[in-house]
C-alpha positions in Angstrom: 71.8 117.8 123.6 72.0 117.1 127.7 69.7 113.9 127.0 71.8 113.2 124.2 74.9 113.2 127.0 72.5 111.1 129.0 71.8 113.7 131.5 68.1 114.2 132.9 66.9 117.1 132.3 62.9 118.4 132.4 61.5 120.8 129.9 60.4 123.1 132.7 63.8 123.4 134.3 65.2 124.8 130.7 62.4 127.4 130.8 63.2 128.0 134.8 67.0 128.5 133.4 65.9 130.7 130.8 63.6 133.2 132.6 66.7 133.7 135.4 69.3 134.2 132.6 66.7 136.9 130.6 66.2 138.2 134.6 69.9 138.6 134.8 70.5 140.4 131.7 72.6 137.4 130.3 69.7 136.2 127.5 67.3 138.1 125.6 63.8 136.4 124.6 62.2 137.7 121.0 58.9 137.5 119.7 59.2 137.5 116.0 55.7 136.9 116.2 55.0 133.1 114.9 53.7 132.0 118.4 57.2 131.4 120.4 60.1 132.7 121.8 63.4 133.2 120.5 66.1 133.4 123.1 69.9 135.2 122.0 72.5 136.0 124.6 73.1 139.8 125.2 76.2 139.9 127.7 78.7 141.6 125.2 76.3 141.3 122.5 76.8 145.0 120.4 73.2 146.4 119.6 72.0 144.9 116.7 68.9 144.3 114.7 66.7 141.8 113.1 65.1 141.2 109.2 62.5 139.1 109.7 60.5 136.9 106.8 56.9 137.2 107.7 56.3 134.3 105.5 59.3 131.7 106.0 60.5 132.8 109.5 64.1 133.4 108.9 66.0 135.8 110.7 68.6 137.7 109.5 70.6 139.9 112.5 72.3 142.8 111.6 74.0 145.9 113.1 73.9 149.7 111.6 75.9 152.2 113.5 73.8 154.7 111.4 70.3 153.8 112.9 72.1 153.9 116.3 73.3 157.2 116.0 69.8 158.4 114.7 68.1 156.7 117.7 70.5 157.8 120.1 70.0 161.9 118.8 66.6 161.5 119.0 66.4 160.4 122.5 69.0 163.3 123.1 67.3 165.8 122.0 64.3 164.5 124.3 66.1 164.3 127.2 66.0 160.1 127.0 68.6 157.6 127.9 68.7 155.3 126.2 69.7 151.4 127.9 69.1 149.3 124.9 68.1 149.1 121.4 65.6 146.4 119.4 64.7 146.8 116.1 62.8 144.4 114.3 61.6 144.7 110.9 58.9 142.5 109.2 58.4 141.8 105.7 59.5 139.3 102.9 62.6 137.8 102.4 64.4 137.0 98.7 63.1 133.9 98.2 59.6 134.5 99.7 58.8 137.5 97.3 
């Protein structure tokens, strides 16, 4: 989109950009585990969770206040604090099954 604008902009500056937003707890990167990085902003962002279609790729987010509650009573109950949650699930989506 910045070249787009006209702007010059290297690939290695947006990855520079990236790592010192995931360092300051503004982005998040993912491995969904099809040989790259997902990156999703986490400042404000509620806990959720992630479907993912091991054949397609797609990713479907979701929150559950129910798994949080179960993850947060089992930490509980081990003496854990718990700072954040991810959850990924792998498997097949509607149309790949």
């Amino acid at each position: 989109m910045l070249r787009e604008k006209g702007e010059d902009i290297s690939t290695a500056t947006i990855y520079r950009t990236l790592s010192l937003l995931c360092e300051g707890g503004f982005v998040e990167s993912l491995d969904f585990g099809r040989g790259q990085l997902y990156y999703e902003h986490v400042l404000g962002h509620k806990n959720h969770f992630h479907l993912i279609c091991s054949d397609s790729g797609k990713v479907i987010e979701f929150r559950n206040p129910s798994i949080e509650e179960i993850i947060g009573r089992v930490a509980r109950a081990r003496g854990f604090t718990v700072s954040s949650i991810s959850l990924r699930v792998f498997g097949q989506g509607k149309a790949c099954q």
